[in-house]
BAPA-479302 format. One record per residue: residue number from 1; residue in three letters; x, y, z of N, C-alpha, C in turn. Coordinates in steps of 0.001 Angstrom, whole numbers, plus 500000, padded with zeros to 6 digits. Example, Ala and Ser with C-alpha at 12.3 -4.5 7.8 and 13.67 -1.06 7.14 Angstrom:
// residues 2
SITE  pos  code     n_u     n_v     n_w    ca_u    ca_v    ca_w     c_u     c_v     c_w
SITE    1   ALA  513190  494310  507800  512300  495500  507800  513200  496700  507800
SITE    2   SER  512850  497750  507080  513670  498940  507140  512900  500030  507870
***
This chain:
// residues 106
SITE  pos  code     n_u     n_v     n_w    ca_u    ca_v    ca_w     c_u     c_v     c_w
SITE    1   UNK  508541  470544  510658  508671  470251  509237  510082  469798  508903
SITE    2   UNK  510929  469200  509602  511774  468712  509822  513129  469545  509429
SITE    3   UNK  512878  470412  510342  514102  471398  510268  514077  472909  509531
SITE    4   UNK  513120  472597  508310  512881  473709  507103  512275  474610  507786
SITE    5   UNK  512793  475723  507359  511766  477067  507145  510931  476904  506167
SITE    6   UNK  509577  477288  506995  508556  477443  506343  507721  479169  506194
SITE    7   UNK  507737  479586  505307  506933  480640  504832  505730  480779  504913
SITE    8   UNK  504913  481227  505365  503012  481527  504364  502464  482514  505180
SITE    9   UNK  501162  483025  504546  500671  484156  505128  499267  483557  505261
SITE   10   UNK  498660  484475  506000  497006  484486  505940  496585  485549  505694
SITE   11   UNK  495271  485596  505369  494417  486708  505364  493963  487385  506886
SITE   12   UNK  494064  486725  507879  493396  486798  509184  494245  486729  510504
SITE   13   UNK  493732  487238  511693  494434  486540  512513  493925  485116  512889
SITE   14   UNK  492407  485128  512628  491173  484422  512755  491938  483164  511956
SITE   15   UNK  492513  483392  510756  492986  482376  510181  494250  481628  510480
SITE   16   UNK  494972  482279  511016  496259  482157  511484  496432  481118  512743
SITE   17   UNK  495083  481358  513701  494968  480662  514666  494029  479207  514676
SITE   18   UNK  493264  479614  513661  492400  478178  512716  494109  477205  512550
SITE   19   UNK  494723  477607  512007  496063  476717  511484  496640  476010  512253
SITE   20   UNK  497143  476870  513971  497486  476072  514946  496894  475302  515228
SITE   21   UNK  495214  475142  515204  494600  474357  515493  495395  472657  515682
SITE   22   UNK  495502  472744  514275  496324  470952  513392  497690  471150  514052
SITE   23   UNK  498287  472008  514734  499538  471309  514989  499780  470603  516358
SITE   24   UNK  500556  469754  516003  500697  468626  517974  501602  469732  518597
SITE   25   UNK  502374  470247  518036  503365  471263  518435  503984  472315  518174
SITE   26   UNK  504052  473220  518794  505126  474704  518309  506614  474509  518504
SITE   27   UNK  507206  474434  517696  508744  473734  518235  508948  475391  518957
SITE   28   UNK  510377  475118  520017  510782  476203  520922  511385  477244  519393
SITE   29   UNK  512008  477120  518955  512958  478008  517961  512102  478540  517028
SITE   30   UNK  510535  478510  517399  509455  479086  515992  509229  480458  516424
SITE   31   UNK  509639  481070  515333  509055  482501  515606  507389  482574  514901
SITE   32   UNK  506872  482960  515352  505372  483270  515072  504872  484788  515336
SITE   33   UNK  504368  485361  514528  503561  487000  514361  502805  487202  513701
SITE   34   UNK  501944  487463  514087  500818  488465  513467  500542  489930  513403
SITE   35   UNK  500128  490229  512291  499717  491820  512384  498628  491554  510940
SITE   36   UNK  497849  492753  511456  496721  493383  510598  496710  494871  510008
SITE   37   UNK  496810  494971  508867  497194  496048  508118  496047  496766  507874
SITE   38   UNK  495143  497757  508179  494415  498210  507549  493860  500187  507347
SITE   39   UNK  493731  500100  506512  493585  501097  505933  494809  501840  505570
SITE   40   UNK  495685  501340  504743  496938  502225  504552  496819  503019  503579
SITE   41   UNK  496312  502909  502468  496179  504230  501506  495449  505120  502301
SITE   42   UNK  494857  505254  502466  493552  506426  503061  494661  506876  504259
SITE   43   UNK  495413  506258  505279  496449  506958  505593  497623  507733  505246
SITE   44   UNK  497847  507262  503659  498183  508017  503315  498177  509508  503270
SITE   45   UNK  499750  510586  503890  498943  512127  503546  499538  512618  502276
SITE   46   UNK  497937  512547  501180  498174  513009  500037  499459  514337  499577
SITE   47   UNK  499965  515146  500782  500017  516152  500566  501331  515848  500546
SITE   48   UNK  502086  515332  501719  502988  514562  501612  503623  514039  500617
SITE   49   UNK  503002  512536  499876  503451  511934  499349  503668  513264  497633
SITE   50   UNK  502809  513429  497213  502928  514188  496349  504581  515406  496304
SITE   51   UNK  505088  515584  497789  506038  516404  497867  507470  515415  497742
SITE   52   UNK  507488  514094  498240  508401  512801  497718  508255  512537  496497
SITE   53   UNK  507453  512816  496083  506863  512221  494400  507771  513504  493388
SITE   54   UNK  507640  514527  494200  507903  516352  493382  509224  516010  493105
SITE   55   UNK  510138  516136  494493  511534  515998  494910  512226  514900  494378
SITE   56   UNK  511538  513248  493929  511555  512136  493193  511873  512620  491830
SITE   57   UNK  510854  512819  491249  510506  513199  489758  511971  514549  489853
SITE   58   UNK  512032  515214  490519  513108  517118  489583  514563  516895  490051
SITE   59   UNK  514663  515208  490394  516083  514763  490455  516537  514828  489158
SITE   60   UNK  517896  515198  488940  518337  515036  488048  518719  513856  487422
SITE   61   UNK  518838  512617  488448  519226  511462  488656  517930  510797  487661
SITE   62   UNK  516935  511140  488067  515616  510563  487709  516141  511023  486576
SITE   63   UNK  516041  512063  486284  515598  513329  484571  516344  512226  483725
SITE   64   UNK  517223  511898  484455  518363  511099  482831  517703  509953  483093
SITE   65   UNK  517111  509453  483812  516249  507988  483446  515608  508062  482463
SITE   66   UNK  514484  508758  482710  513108  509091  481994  513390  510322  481082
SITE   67   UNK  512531  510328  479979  512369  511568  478887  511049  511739  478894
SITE   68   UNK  510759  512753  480150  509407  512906  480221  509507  515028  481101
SITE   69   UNK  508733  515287  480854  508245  516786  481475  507954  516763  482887
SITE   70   UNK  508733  516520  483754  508272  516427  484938  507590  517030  486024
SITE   71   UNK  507283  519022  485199  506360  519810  485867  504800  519021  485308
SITE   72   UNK  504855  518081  484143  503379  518265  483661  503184  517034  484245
SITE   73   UNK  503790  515933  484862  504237  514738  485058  503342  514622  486766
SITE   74   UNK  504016  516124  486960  503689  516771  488795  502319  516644  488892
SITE   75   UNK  501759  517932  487873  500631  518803  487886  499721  517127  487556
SITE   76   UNK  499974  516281  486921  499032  514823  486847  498682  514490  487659
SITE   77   UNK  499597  514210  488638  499218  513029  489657  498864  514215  490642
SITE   78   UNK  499441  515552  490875  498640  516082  491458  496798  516060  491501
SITE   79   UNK  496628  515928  490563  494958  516269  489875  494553  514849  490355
SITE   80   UNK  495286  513822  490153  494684  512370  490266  494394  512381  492047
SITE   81   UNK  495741  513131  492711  495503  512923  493991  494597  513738  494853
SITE   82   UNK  494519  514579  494118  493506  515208  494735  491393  515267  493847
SITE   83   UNK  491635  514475  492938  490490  514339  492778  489435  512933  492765
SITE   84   UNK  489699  512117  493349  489446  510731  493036  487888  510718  493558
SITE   85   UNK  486924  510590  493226  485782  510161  492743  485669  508865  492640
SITE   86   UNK  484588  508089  493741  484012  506952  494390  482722  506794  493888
SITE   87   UNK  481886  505717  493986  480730  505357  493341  480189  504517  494641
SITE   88   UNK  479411  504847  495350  478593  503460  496066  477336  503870  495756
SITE   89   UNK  477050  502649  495341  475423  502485  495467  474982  503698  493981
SITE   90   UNK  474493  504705  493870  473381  505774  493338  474251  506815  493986
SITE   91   UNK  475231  507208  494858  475886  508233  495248  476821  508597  494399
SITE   92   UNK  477719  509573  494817  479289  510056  494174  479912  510484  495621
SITE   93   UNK  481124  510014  495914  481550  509972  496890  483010  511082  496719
SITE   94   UNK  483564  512419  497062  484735  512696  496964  485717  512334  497899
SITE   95   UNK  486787  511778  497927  487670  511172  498889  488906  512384  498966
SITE   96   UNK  488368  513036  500632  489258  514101  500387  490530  514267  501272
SITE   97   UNK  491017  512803  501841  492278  512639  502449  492740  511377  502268
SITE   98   UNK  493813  510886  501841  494460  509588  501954  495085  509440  500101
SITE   99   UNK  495254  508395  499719  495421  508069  498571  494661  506976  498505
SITE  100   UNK  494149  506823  497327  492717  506101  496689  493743  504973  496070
SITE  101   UNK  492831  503693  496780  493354  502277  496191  493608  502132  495237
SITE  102   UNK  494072  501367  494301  493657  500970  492692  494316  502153  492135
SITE  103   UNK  494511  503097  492193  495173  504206  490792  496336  503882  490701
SITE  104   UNK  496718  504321  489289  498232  503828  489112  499581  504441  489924
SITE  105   UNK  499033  506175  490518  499606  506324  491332  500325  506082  492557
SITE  106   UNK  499462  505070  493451  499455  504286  494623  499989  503096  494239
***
């Protein structure tokens, strides 16, 4: 591309290698990588993060940011993290390790 760095991502590796397809060449100086990310909330350990979140929030550093209650602030996202409730299909699903996609928590 005549010298430029070029940026972009894919969704795939599947896709990534569709792309080389079109090129006549890999110049020597190209760095190229792939990786596949998956399942990182649900790796998340709820129990964990909630204790970074504790120690986060009863900084004092934080306290003068925010004007907020930070035991009731705790006891929230505690409840959020430990109760998140799934829907597939006609079921109810409880998700009882990781952190749940989509909440504002995560």
């Amino acid at each position: 591309m005549g010298g430029q760095d070029v940026t972009t991502h894919g969704t795939s590796s599947s896709e990534l290698l569709q792309g080389f397809q079109c090129l006549e060449a890999i110049p020597n100086n190209a760095s190229i990588f792939s990786c596949d990310d998956v399942s990182m909330y649900s790796n998340i350990n709820s129990e964990a993060c909630l204790k970074v979140m504790t120690e986060y929030l009863q900084r004092d550093s934080t306290r003068k940011r925010f004007t907020y209650n930070p035991d009731a602030l705790i006891e929230a996202i505690e409840i959020i993290l430990r109760s998140n409730v799934m829907k597939f299909g006609d079921i109810f699903v409880q998700q009882i390790s990781g952190v749940a996609m989509g909440i504002c928590p995560a």
